[in-house]
MIGUDO-935472 format. One record per residue: residue number from 1; residue in three letters; x, y, z of N, C-alpha, C, O in turn. Coordinates in pm, 1 decimal. Layout:
// MIGUDO-935472
- NUM	ALA	X	Y	Z	X	Y	Z	X	Y	Z	X	Y	Z $
...
This chain:
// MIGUDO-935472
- 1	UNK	-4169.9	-23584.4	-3374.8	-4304.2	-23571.3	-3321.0	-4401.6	-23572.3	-3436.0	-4381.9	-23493.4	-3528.4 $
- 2	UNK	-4521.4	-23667.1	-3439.8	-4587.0	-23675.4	-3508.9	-4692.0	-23620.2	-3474.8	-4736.2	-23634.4	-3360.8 $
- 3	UNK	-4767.0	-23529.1	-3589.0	-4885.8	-23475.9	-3533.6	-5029.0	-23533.1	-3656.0	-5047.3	-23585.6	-3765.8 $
- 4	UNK	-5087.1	-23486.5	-3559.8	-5318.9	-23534.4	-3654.6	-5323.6	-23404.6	-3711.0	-5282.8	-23293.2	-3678.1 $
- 5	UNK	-5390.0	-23456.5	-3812.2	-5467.8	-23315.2	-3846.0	-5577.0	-23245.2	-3788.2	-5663.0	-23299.3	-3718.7 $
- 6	UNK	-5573.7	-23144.3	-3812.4	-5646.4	-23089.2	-3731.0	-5813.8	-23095.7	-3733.4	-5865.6	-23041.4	-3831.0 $
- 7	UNK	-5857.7	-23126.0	-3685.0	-6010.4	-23179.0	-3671.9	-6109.3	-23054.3	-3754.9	-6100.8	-22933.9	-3779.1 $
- 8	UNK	-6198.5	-23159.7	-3777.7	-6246.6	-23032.3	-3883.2	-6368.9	-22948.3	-3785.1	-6387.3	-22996.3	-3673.2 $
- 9	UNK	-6441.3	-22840.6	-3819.7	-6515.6	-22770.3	-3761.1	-6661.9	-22857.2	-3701.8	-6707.7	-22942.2	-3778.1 $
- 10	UNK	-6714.2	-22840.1	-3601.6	-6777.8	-22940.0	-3545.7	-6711.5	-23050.7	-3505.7	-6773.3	-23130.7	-3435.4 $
- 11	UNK	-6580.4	-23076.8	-3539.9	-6538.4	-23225.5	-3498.1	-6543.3	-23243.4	-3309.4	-6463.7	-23149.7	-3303.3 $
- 12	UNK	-6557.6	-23266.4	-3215.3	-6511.6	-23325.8	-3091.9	-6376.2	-23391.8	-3058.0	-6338.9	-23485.5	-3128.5 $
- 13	UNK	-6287.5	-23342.5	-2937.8	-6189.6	-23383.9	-2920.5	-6215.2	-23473.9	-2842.2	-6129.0	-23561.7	-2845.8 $
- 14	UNK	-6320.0	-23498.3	-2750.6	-6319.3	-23589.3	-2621.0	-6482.2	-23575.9	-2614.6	-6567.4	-23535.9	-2693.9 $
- 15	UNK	-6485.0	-23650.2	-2427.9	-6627.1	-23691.9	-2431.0	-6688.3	-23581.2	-2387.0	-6805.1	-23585.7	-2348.5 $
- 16	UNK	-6605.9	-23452.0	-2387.5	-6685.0	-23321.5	-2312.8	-6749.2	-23255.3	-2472.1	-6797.0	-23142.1	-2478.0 $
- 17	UNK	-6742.9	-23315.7	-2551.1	-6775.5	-23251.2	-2706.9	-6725.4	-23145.8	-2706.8	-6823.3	-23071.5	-2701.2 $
- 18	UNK	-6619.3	-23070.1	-2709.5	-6510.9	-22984.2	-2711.0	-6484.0	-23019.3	-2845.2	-6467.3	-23136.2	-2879.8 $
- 19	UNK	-6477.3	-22890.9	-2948.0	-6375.1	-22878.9	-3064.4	-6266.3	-22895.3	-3029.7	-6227.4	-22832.8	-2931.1 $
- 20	UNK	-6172.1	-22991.0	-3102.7	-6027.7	-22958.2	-3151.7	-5921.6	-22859.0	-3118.2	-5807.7	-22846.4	-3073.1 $
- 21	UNK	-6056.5	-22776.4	-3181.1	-5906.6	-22636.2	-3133.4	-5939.1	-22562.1	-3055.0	-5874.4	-22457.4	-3059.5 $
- 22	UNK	-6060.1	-22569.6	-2933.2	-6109.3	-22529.0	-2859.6	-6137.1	-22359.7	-2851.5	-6221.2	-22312.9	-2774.8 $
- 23	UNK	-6076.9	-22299.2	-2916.9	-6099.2	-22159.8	-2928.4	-6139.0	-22122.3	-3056.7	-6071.1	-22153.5	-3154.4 $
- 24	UNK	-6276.3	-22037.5	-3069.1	-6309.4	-21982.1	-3214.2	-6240.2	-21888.3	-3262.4	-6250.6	-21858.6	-3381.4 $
- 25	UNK	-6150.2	-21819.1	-3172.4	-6153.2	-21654.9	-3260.2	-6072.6	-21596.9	-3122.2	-6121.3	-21626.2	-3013.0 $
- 26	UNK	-5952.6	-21516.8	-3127.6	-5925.0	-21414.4	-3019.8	-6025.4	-21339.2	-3030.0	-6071.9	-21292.4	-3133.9 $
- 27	UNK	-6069.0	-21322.5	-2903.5	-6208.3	-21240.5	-2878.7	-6120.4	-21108.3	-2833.6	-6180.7	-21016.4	-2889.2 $
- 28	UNK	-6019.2	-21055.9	-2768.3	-5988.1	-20937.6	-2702.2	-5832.1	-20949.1	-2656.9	-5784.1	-21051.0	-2607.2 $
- 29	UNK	-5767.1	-20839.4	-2679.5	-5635.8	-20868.1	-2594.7	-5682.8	-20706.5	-2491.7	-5737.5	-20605.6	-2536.2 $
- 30	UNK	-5636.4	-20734.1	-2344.8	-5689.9	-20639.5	-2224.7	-5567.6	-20558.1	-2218.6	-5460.4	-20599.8	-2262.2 $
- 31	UNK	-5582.6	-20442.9	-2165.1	-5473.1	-20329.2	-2149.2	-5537.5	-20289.0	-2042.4	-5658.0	-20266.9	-2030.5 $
- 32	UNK	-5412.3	-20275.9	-1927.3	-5492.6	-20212.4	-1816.6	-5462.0	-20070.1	-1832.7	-5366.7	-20029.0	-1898.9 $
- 33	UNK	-5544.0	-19997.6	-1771.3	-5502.2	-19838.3	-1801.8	-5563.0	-19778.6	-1679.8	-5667.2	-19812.9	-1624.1 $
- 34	UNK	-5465.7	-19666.3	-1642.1	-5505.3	-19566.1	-1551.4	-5632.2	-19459.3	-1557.8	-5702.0	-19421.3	-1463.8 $
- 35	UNK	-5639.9	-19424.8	-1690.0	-5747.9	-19359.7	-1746.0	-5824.0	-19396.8	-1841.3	-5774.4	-19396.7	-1954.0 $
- 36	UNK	-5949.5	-19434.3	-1826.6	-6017.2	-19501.9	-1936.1	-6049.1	-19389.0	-2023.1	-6032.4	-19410.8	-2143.1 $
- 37	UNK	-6092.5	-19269.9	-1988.6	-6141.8	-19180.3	-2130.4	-6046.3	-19154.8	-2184.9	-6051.7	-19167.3	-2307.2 $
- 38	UNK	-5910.1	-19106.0	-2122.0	-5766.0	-19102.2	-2186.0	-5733.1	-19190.9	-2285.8	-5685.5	-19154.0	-2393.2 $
- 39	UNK	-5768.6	-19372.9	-2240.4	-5727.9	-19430.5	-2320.5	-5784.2	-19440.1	-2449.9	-5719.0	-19447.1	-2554.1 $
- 40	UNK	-5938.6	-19440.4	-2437.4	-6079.0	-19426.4	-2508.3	-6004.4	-19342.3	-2628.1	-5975.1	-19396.8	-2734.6 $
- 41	UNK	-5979.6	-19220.1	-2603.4	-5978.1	-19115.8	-2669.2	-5802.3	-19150.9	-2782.4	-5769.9	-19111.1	-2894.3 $
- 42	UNK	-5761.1	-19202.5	-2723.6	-5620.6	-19260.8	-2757.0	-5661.8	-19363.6	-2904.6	-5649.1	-19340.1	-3024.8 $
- 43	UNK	-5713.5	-19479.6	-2831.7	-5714.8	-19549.5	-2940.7	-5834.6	-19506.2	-3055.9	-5862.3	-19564.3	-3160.8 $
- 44	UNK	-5887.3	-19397.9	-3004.0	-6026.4	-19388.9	-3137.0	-5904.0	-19279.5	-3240.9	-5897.8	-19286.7	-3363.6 $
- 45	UNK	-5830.9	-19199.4	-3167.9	-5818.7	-19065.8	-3242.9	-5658.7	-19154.8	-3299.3	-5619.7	-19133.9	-3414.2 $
- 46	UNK	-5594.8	-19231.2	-3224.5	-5451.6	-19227.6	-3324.5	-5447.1	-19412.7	-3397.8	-5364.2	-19441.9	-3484.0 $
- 47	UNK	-5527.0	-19493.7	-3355.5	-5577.0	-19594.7	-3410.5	-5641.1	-19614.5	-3471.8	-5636.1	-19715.2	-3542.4 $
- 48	UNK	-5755.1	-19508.6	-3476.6	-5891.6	-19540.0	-3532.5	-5979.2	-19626.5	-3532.9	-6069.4	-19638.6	-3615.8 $
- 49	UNK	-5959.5	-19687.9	-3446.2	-6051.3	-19810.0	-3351.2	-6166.1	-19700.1	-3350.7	-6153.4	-19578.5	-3364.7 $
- 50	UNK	-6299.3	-19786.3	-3327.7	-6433.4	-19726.0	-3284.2	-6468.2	-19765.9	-3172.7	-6480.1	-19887.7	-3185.8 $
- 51	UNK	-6503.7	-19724.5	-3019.5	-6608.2	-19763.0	-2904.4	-6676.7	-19827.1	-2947.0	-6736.8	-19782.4	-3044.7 $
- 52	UNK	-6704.8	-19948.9	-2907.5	-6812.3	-20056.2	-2910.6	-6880.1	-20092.7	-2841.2	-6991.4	-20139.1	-2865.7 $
- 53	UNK	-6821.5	-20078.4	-2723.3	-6894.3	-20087.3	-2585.7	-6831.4	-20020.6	-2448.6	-6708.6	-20013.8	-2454.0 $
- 54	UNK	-6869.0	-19988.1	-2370.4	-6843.8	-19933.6	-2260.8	-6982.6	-19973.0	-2114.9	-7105.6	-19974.6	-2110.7 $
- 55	UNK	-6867.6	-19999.1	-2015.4	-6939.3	-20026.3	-1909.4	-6879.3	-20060.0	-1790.4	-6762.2	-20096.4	-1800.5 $
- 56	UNK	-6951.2	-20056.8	-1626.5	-6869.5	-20070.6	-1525.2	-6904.9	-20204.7	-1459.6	-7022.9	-20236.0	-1444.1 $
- 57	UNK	-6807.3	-20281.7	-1422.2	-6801.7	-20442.1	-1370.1	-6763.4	-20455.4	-1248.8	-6668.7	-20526.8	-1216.0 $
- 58	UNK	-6839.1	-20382.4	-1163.5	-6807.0	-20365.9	-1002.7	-6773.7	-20490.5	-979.7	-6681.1	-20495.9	-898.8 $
- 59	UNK	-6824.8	-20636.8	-1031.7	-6757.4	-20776.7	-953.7	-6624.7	-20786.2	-987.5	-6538.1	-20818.6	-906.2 $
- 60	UNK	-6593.1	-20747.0	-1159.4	-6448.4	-20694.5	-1165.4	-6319.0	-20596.7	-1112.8	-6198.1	-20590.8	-1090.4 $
- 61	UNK	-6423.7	-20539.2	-1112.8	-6365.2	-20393.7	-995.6	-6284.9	-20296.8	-1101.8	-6168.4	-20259.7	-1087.5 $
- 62	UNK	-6372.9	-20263.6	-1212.3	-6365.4	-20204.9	-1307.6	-6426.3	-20130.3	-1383.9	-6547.8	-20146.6	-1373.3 $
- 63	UNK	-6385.9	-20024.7	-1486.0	-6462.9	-19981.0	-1562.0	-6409.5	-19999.2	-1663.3	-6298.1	-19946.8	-1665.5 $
- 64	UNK	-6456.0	-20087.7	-1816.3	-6404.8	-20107.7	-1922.9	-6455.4	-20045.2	-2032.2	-6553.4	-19974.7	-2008.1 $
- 65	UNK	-6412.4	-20049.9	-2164.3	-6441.7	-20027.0	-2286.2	-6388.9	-20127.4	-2387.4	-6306.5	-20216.0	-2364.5 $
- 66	UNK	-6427.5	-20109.8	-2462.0	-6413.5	-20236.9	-2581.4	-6396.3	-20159.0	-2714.4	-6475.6	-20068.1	-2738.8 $
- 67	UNK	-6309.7	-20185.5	-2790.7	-6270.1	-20087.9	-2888.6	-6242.1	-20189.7	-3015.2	-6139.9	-20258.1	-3019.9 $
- 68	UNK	-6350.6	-20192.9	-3124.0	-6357.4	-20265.0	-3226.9	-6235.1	-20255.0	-3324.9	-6216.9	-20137.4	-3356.3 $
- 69	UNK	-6150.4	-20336.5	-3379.9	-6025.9	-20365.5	-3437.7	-6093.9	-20335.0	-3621.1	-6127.5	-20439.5	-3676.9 $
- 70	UNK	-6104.0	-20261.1	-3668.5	-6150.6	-20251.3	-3844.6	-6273.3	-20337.9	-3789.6	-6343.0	-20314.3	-3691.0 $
- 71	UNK	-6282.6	-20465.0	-3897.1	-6393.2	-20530.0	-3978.4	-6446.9	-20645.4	-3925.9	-6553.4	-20702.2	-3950.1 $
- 72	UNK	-6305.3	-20686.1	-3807.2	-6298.1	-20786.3	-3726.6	-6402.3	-20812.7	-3616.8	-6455.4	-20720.0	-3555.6 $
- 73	UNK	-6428.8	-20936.7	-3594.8	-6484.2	-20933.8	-3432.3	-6386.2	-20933.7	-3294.4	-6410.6	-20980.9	-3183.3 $
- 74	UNK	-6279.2	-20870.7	-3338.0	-6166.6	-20891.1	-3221.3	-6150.8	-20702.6	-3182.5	-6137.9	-20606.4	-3258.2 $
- 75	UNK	-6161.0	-20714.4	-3004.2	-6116.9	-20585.3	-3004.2	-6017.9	-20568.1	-2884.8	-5962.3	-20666.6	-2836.3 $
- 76	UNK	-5992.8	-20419.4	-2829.6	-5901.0	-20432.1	-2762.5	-5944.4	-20396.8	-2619.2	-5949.5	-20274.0	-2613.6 $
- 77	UNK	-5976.2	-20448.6	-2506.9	-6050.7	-20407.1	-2413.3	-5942.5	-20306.5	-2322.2	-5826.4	-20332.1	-2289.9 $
- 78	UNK	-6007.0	-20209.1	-2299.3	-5929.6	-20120.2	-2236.1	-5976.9	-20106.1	-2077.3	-6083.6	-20046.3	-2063.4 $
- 79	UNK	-5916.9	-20149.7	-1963.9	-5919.1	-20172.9	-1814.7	-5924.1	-20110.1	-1745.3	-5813.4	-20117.6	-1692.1 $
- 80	UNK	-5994.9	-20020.0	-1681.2	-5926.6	-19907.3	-1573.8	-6006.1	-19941.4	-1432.8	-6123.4	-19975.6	-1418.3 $
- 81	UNK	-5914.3	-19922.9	-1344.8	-5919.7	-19956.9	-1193.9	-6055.6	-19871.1	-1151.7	-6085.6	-19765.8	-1208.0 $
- 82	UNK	-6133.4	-19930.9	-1044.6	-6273.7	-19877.9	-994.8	-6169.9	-19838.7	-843.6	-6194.2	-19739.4	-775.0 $
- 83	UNK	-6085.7	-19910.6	-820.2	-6067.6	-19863.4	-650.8	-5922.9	-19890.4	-683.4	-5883.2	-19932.8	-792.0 $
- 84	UNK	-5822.6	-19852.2	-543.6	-5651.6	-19912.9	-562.5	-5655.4	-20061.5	-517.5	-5560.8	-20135.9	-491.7 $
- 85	UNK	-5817.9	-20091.0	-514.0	-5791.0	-20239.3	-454.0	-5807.8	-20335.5	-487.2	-5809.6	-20434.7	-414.3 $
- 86	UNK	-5830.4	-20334.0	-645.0	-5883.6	-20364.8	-798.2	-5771.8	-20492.7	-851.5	-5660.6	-20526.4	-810.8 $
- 87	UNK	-5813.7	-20516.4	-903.5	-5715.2	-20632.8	-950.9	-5612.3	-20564.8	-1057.4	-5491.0	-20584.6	-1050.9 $
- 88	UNK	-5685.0	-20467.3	-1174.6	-5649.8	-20388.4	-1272.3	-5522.9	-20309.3	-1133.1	-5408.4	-20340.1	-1100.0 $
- 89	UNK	-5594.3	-20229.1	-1098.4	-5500.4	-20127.4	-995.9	-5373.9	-20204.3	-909.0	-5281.2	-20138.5	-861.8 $
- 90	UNK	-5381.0	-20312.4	-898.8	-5256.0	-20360.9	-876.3	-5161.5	-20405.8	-987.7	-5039.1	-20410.3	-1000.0 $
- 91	UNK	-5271.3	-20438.6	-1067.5	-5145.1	-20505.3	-1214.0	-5077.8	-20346.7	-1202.5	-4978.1	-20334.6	-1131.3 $
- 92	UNK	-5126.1	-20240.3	-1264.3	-5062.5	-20122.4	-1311.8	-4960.9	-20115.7	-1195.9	-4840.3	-20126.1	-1218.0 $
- 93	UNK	-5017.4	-20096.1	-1057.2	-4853.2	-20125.9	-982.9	-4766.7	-20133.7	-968.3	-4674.1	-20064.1	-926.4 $
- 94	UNK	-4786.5	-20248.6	-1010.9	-4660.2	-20356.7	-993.2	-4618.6	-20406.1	-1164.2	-4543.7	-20503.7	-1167.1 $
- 95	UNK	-4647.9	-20364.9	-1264.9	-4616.4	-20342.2	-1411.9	-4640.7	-20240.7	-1475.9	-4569.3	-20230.4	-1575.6 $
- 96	UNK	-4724.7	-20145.8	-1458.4	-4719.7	-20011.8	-1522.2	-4846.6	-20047.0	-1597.5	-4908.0	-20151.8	-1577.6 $
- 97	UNK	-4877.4	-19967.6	-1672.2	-5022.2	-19960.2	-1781.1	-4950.3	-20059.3	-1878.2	-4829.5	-20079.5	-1890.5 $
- 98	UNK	-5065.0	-20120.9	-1949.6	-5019.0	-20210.4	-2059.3	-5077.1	-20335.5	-2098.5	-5184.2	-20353.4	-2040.5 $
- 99	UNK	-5048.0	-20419.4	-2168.6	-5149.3	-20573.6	-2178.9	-5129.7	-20658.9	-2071.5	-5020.5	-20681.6	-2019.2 $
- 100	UNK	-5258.9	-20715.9	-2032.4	-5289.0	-20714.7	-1896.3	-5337.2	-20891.2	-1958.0	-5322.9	-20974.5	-1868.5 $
- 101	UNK	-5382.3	-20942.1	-2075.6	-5470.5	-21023.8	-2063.1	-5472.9	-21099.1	-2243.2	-5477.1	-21023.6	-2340.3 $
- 102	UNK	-5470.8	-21193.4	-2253.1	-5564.7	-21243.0	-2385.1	-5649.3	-21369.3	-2356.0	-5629.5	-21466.7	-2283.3 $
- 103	UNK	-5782.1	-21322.4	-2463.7	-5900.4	-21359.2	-2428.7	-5922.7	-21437.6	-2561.3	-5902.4	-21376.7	-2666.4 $
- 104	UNK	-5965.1	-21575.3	-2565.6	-6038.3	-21623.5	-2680.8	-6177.8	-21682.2	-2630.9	-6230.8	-21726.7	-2529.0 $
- 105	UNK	-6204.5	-21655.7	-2762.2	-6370.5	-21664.6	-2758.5	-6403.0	-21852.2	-2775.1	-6360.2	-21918.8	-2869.3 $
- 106	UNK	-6471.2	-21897.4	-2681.3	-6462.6	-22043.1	-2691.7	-6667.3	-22040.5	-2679.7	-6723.0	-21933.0	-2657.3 $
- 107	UNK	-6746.5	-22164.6	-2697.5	-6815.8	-22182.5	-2742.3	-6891.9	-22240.1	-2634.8	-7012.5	-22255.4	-2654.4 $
- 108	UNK	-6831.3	-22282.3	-2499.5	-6877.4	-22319.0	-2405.3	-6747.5	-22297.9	-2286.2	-6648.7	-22371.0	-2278.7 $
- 109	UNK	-6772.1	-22198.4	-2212.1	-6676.7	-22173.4	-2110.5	-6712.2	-22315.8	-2006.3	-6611.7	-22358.5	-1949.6 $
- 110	UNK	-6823.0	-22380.0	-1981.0	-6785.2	-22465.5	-1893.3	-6685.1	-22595.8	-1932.8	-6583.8	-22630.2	-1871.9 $
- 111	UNK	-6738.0	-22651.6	-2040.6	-6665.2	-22751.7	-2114.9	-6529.2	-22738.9	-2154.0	-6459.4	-22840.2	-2158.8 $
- 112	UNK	-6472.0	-22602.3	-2189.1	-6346.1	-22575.3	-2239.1	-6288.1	-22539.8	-2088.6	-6188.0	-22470.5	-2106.5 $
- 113	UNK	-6301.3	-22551.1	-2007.2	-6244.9	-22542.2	-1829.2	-6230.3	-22656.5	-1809.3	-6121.2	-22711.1	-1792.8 $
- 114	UNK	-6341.8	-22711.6	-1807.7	-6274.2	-22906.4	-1739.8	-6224.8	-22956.8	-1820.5	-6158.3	-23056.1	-1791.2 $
- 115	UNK	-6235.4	-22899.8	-2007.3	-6117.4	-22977.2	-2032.6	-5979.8	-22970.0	-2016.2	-5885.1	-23048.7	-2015.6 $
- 116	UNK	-6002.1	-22828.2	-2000.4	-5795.5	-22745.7	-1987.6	-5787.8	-22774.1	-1819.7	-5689.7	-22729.1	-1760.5 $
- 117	UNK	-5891.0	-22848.6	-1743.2	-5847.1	-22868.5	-1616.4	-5788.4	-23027.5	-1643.7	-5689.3	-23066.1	-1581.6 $
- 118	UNK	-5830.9	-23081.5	-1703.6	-5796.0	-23221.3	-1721.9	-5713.7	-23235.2	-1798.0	-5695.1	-23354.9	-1820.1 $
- 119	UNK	-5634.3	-23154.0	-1867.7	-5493.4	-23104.4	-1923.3	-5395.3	-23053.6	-1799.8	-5274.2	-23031.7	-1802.1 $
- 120	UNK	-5459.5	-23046.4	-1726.6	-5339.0	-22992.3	-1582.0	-5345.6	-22859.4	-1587.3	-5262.8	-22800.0	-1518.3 $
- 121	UNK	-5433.5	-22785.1	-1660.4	-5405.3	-22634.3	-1599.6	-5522.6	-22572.6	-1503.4	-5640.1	-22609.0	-1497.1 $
- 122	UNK	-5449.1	-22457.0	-1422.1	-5519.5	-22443.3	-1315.9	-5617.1	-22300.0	-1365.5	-5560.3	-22211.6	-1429.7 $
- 123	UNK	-5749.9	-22287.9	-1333.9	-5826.7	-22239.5	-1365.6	-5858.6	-22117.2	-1247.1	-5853.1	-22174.0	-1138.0 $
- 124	UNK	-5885.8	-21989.7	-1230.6	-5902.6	-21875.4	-1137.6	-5999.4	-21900.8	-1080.0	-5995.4	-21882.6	-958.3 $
- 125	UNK	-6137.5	-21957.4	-1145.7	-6252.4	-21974.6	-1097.4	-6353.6	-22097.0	-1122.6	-6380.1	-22142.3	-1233.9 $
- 126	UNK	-6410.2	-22146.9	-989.1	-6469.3	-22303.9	-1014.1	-6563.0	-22258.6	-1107.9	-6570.2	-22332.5	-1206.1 $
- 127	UNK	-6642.2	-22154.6	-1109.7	-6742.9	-22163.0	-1182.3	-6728.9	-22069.2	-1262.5	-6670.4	-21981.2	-1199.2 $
- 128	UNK	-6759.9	-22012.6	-1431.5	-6785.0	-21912.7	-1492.1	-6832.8	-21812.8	-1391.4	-6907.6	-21834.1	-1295.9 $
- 129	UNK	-6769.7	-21684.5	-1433.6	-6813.5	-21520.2	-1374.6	-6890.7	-21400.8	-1487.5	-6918.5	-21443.4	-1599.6 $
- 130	UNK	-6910.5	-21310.8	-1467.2	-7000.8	-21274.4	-1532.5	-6922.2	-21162.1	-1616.2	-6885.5	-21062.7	-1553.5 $
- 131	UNK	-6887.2	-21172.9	-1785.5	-6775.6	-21097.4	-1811.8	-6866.5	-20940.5	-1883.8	-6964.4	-20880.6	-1839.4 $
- 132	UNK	-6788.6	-20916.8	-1999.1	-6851.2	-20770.3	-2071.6	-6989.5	-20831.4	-2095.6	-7011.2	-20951.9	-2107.8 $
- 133	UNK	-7069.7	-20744.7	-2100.1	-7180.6	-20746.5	-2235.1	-7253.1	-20915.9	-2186.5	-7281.4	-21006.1	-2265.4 $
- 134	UNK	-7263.8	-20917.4	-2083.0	-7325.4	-21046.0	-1999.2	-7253.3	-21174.2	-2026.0	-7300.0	-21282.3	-1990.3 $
- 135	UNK	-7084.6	-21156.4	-2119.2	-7033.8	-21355.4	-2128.2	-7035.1	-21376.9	-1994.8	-7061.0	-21312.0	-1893.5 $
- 136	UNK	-6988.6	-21521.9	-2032.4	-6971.4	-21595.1	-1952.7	-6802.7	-21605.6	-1960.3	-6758.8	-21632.4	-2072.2 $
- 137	UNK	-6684.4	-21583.3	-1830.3	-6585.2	-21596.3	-1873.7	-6517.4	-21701.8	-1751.7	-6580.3	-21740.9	-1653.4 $
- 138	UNK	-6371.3	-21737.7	-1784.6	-6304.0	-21806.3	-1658.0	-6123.4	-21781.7	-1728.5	-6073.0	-21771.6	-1840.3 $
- 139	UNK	-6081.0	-21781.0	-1600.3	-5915.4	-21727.4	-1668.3	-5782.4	-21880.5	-1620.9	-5783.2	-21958.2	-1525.5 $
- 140	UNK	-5706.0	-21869.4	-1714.3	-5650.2	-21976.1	-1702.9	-5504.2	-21871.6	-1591.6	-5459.2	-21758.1	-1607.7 $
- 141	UNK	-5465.5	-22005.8	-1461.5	-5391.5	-21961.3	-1434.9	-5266.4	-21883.4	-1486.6	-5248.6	-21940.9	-1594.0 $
- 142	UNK	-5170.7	-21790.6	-1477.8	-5084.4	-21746.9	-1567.5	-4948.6	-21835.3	-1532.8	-4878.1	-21899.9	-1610.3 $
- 143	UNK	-4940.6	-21822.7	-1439.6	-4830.6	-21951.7	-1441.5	-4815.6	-22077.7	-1491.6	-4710.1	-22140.5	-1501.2 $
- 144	UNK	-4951.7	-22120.6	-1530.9	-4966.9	-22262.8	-1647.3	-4961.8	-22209.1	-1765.1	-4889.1	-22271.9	-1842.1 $
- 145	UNK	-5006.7	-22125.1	-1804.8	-4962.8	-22041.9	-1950.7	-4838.4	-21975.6	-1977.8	-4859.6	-21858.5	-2009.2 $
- 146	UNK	-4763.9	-21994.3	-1977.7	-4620.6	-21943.2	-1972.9	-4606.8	-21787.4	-1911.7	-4528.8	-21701.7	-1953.1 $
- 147	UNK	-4700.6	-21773.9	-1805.3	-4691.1	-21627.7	-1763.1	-4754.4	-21493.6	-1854.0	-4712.1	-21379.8	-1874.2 $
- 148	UNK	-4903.0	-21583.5	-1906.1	-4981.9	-21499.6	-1967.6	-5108.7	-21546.9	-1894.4	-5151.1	-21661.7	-1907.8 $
- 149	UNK	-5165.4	-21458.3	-1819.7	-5321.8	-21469.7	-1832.4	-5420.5	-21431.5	-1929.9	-5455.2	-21327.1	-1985.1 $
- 150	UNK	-5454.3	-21556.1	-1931.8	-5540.8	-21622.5	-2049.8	-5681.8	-21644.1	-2015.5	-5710.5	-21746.9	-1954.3 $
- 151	UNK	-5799.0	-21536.6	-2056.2	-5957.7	-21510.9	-2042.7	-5975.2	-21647.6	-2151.0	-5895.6	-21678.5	-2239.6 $
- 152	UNK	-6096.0	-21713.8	-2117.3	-6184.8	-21789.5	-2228.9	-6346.7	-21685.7	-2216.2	-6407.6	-21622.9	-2129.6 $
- 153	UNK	-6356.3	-21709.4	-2318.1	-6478.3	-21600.3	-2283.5	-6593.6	-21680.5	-2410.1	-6579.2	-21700.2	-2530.7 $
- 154	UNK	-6690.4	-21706.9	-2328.4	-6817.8	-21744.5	-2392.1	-6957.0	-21609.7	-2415.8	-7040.0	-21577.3	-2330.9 $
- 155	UNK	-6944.7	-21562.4	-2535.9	-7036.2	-21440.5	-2572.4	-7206.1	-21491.8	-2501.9	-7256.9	-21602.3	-2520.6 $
- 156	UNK	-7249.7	-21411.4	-2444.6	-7377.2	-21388.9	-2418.3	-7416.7	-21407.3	-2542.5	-7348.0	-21377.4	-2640.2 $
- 157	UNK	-7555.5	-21469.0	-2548.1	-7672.8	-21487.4	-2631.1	-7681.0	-21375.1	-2734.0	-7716.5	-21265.1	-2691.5 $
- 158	UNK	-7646.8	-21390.8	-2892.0	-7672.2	-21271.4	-2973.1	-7540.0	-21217.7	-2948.2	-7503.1	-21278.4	-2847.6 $
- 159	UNK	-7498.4	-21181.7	-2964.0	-7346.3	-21114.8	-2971.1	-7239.6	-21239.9	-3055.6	-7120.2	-21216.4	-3074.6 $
């Protein structure tokens, strides 16, 4: 198997002007959790992660936190169920507390969807939803990802 090199920054893979490597940066890996201050308190005091953000995503059916990794822009979003009827509240279920999700940060959630749709993978939602801190996000089916659900997440303006 022969492979290209890898396109340089700004380069375009196709006519959707999509980078190359379509993802800038793991933006977040998700942990769902039963208790968010529990967990909060978990990763600040035996990780030393810092709170970065915190907030509730009733369209998610959640209350999250975001917990900054050192120096990095990557953190670890921590999940906890708003109702048992939650998407979070069933993962824990039916898998227990734990990583629920990885998220990369892409540069245009609409463009990086029709292109991974025109790659054959199946996408959760026709249109971007409204993620942390106002992104824009869309999740790749997990069964086209080898049984990982996979967030693309486009940062709100300034962030």
């Amino acid at each position: 198997m022969t492979s290209s090199p890898a396109p340089s920054p700004g380069e375009s893979d196709g006519p959707l002007g999509v980078p190359g490597h379509l993802f800038t940066a793991i933006d977040h890996v998700g942990m769902a959790v039963p208790d968010l201050d529990a967990a909060i308190a978990f990763y600040r005091d035996v990780f030393g992660m810092r709170l970065a953000h915190e907030e509730v995503n009733e369209e998610q059916g959640v209350r999250e936190a975001m917990m900054a990794v050192g120096d990095s822009t990557s953190c670890v979003q921590l999940l906890a169920p708003l109702s048992p009827a939650s998407t979070i509240a069933k993962f824990i279920d039916r898998n227990g507390p734990g990583c629920q999700q990885v998220a990369y940060r892409v540069t245009d959630v609409e463009a990086v969807s029709a292109l991974l749709r025109e790659r054959g993978l199946r996408m959760l939602y026709d249109e971007p939803r409204r993620g942390t801190s106002d992104s824009r996000i869309n999740f790749v089916h997990p069964k086209d990802a080898g049984g990982v659900l996979v967030e693309i997440v486009e940062p709100a303006a300034g962030h």
